[in-house]
C-alpha positions, 0 to 999 in steps of 0.5 A: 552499872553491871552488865549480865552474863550468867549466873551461878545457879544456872548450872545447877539448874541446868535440867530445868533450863536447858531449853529456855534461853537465846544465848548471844556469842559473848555468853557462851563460854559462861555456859561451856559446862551446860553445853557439854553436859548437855551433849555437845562434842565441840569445844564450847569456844568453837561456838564464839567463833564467828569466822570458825566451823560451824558458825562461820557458816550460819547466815541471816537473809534478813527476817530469816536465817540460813547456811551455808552447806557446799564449798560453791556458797550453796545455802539451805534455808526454808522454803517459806523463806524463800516464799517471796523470790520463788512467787517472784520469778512465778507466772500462770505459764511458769509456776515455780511455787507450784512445780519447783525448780532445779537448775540445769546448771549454775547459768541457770540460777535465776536472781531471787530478787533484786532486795534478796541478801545473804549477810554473813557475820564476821565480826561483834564487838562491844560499843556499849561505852561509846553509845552511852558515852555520846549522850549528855547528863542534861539532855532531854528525852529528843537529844538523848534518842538523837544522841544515840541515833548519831553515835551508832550512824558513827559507829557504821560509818567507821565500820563501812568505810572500806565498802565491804562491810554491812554493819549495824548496831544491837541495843541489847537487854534494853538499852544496858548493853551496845553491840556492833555486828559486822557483816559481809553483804553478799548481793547477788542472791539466786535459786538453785532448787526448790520442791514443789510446793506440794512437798515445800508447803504441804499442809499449808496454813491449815497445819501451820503451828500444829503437830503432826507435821509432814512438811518439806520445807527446804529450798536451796539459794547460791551465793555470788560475787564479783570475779574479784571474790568481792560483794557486787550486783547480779551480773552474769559475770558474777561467781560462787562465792567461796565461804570459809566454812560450810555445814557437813550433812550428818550421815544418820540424822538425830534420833530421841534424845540426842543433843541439838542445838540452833544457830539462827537470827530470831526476830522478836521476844517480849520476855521482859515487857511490862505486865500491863504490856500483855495485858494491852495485847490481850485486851486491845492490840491482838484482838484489833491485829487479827481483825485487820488480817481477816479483813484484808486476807478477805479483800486479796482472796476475792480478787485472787479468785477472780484473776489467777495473776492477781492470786500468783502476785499476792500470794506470799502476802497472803502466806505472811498474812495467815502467819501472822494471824494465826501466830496471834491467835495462838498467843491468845489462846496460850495467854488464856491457858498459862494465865500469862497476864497473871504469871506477868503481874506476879513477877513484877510485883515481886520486882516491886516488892524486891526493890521495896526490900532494898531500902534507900538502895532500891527507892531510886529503881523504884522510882525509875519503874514508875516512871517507866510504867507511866510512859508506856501507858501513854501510849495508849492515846494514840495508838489507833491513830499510830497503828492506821497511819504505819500501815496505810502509809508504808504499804503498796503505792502511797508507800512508794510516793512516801519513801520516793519523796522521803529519799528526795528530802534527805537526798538533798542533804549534802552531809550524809551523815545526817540524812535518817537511817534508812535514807542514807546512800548506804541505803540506796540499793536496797530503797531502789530493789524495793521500787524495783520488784513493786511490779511483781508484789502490788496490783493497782486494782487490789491496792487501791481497794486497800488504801479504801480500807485503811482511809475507811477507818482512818475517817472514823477517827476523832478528830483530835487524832486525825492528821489536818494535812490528810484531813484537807486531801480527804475532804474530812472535818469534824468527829463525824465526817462525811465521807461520801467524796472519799472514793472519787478522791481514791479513784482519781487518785489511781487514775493520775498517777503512773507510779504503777510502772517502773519507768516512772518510779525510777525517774522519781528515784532520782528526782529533787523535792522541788520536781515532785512537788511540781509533779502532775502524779497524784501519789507524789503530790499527796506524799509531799503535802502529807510530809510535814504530818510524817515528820511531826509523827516521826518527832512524837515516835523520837521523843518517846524512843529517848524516853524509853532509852533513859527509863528502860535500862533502869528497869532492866538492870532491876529486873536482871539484879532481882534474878541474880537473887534469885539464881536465874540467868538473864538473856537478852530478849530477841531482837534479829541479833545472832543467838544459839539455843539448845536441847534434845530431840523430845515429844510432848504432852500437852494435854491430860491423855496425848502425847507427840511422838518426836518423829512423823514419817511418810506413812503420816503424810499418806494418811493426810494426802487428799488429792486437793488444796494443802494436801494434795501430795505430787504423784512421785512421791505418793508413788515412792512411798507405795513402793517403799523406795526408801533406800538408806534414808529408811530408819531402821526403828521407824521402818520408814523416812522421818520428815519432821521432828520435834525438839525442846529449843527456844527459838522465834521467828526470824529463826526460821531456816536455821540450821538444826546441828547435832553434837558435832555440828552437823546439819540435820535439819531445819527449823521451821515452826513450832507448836500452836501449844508454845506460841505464846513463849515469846512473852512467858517461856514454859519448858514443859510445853515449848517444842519446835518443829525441824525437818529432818535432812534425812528427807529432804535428802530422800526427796532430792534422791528419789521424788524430785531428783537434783543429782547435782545438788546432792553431789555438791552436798558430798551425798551419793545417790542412794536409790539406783 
């Protein structure tokens, strides 16, 4: 089977494909050339060195990126990624999210929690052969995905043995290639700065997605270790880590045109999804999402409203939420507009008629296609069932019952290596940060008032979809059950259980199945006698990843051999594996008549303050701005402080708090969104339109010089104070 890299028309197209592509670190040297004529000053192989400058200093936090930025592990990364730790350590009386932080010294870096990571990669390596290798030629769709599942368990264990490393396996373009990350897991994770969120947060969900933007979305965390210079918890004995490499702050920022690029992990793309794919999400999967964030958003804002400490608990909920819906509703509104669903279909049936073309050669591909067409479409018959069931069961208390007696189960097995992933001692850690910080993410009242919804459309199911074992619990029977005795269910169900203190949870972290069985706490009890159901659930999902595991591959090898006809490179689609993109500084038009300019300024932020809600700007730095306290942030052609940018890079989530470099891989920024005319690039890229929103270091520096001074931050980053 030949594996993709990059194609030869690649570079002779390079003008109209700069921007599309999340290249992995094995393909950079077949793009060397496009780099370099694209502005790059580097050697294109410094980029493939994952313990060199600048890419040993990139990070991932876990659903977001970072950097590291000073000898004494300062890392930078977005404010919205560090959303969570700062509503964590907020109260009504000590409001991080709203007034910031700076601490006064290093003893005074608060924890950003007991789950929070920096992971920093150190090592990839190809274990395609190894993987593929394990599985046997007779093995049904169950062996085959166990196979595999047992291979990459394996793989970690080897990689892990020595207790410094995190490691995890990548499945790259579908099951065709096989790559093992290791990382360093840093534990001991604590704020240093944070804007207020006035400046971190200023245009809020309102302008999430949109351009213009004047959003200073930027917040510093430290990285600690064991005296030892070795990853250990938080403990006040603990030291700056000391990372090899460091990003260097460019001086003069970037201007139009200039080079950039993004060294991040992005999360998810759907690229080379199936036509009838996106179809579904337009006609079914979107559409049904976005009701269900209206819905709940509605239910946490009324409770919010009427209890300040419910609205601090909730409120990083609420921001992910409004993402969320809001990122869906523009991919709708982006598939309406490209025809996207049109544009899908389009290109595989060209495929199709590619493969027809091939004759005997292309009846096998075919054939694979069909059968691959068939089983994603099967999924259609439970799929409201499956959406109810993962997200009431793995959410607030039911989610901790669930995982505390899961953990108990594969606990009791002696063999670690066939504990579930997820479950293994590896895992440990970060189940018990979970239960750990529940305190500071749920409130009973509000999550009981959830679980109501979800068992509410849980009840309206057919029977046939239903679950007996949750049947029986609910009082449900029939395709039209009652469901009058539901609530006083819910309601003794909250009223007998203690699993809302921590003493209880972790009491139950180390307990035996037979001793939750036995247990008088309502949510352990309905999590044991919901097991049995989560495990025929968790078989069917089994089944059908080897299913996919065995078709898939042979779909995409059609798909990457047809673009090879056709000169077109072919990259994995994102899945949180480390990727660089890159392009230049640009506006947009993306209508008849409007053109984004590439930079906004303070001057634009003025125009939007209101004195209220999103846009109330903090009084310092209205007070800056009037006086024109720019000192040499000022750009002279701007006559003013840039504070974000635009750029043509291809990026999604996961990429945000990525470091922006220029030419010489320089930090220069961060990106942090893109614009509400791109989001739907995640399933079909378009060049013209797709731009990504940076905020410029040039601010954040300004407004840790001038309007919520942080000396010592500055001094740590190598910048002097500019404003004396």
């Amino acid at each position: 089977m030949r594996l993709p890299l990059i194609f030869a028309g690649l570079l002779a197209a390079m003008p109209a494909l700069a921007v599309e592509g999340m290249w992995t670190p094995e393909q950079l040297p077949e793009i060397s050339e496009a780099l370099t004529r694209a502005g790059l000053q580097l050697d294109p192989a410094a980029l493939s060195d994952l313990r060199g400058q600048p890419m040993g200093a990139v990070v991932s936090l876990g659903g977001c990126t970072a950097s590291f930025v000073s000898p004494r592990g300062l890392v930078v990364t977005n404010h919205h990624c560090a959303y969570g730790a700062l509503q964590l350590n907020s109260t009504p009386e000590n409001h991080m999210l709203r007034d910031g932080f700076i601490a006064a010294s290093l003893a005074d870096e608060p924890s950003a929690g007991p789950a929070a990571r920096i992971w920093v990669t150190e090592d990839i390596s190809d274990v395609t052969g190894t993987v593929l290798g394990a599985i046997s030629r007779k093995a049904t769709d169950r062996q085959r995905n166990d196979a595999i599942e047992a291979a990459q368990k394996r793989l970690v264990a080897e990689c892990e043995a020595d207790g410094q490393y995190r490691c995890r396996v990548f499945s790259h373009f579908g099951g065709v290639q096989y790559r093992l990350f290791r990382q360093m897991e840093i534990r001991d994770v604590r704020i240093a700065y944070a804007p207020p969120e006035a400046i971190g947060k200023f245009g809020g969900d309102t302008d999430n997605w949109q351009w213009p933007r004047h959003t200073g979305d930027f917040t510093f965390y430290r990285a600690y270790v064991g005296p030892d210079g070795k990853p250990a918890p938080f403990s006040k004995d603990n030291v700056p880590y000391r990372p090899r490499h460091f990003l260097p702050i460019a001086k003069d920022g970037v201007a139009e045109g200039d080079f950039v690029m993004v060294a991040g992990y992005p999360g998810r793309t759907q690229r080379y999804q199936l036509a009838d794919q996106i179809e579904d999400a337009i006609s079914w999967s979107y559409p049904t999402q976005i009701e269900i964030f209206d819905d709940l958003m509605a239910l946490i804002r009324s409770a919010g409203e009427a209890d300040p400490k419910v609205a601090i608990t909730y409120v990083a909920t609420m921001a992910g939420l409004n993402n969320a819906r809001k990122n869906m509703a523009g991919m709708l509104e982006g598939f309406r507009r490209a025809d996207a669903a049109g544009i899908k279909r389009g290109e595989e049936n060209a495929l199709v008629a590619w493969l027809q073309s091939q004759g005997r050669s292309g009846k096998a591909a075919l054939d694979n296609y069909r059968q691959y067409v068939d089983l994603i479409n099967g999924q259609r018959a439970t799929r409201e069932r499956d959406r109810i069931m993962a997200m009431m069961s793995g959410s607030g208390l039911i989610g901790s019952a669930n995982t505390l007696y899961r953990l108990a189960r594969e606990r009791a097995k002696t063999d670690d290596a066939l504990r579930e992933a997820g479950y293994q001692e590896r895992d440990w850690p970060v189940l018990e940060a979970g239960q750990r910080q529940l305190d500071r993410r749920m409130d009973p009242g509000v999550d009981r008032r959830i679980l109501g919804y979800w068992l509410a459309k849980y009840a309206a199911l057919p029977a046939a979809q239903r679950l007996p074992e949750l049947d029986a619990w609910a009082g449900l029977s029939g395709d039209a059950p009652a469901t009058d005795g539901l609530k006083a269910r819910i309601d003794a169900l909250y009223a007998g259980t203690r699993l809302d203190t921590l003493d209880a949870r972790l009491a139950a972290f180390t307990a035996t199945p037979a001793e939750l069985e036995a247990s008088d706490d309502g949510f352990l009890r309905l999590a044991a006698a919901l097991y049995p159901a989560m495990q025929r659930l968790e078989a069917e999902r089994k089944t059908f990843n080897g299913a996919v595991a065995r078709l898939q591959p042979g779909y995409m090898q059609a798909l990457i051999d047809f673009r090879d006809s056709q000169d077109r490179a072919t990259y994995p689609d994102a899945n949180s594996s480390l990727r660089i993109t890159f392009g230049n500084v640009m506006g947009v038009s993306p209508r008849d008549g409007l053109y984004y300019q590439p930079f906004t300024t303070t001057r634009g932020l003025v125009e939007k303050h209101t004195g209220e809600g999103e846009f109330d700007a903090t009084a310092a730095q209205l007070d800056a701005i009037a006086a024109r306290r720019f000192g040499t942030w000022e750009v002279p052609a701007l006559k003013d402080v840039p504070v974000n940018y635009l750029a043509d890079l291809d990026v999604t989530g996961g990429n945000s708090g990525s470091p922006t470099l220029n030419a010489k891989g320089e930090l220069v920024g961060l990106i942090f969104d893109g614009i509400w005319e791109s989001v739907a690039s995640n399933w079909v890229f378009d060049p013209a339109l797709t731009r990504t929103i940076h905020v410029d270091s040039r601010y954040m520096l300004w407004v840790m010089d001038e309007v919520h001074p942080a000396p010592a931050i500055l001094e740590e980053l190598g910048v002097s104070p500019h404003l004396d």
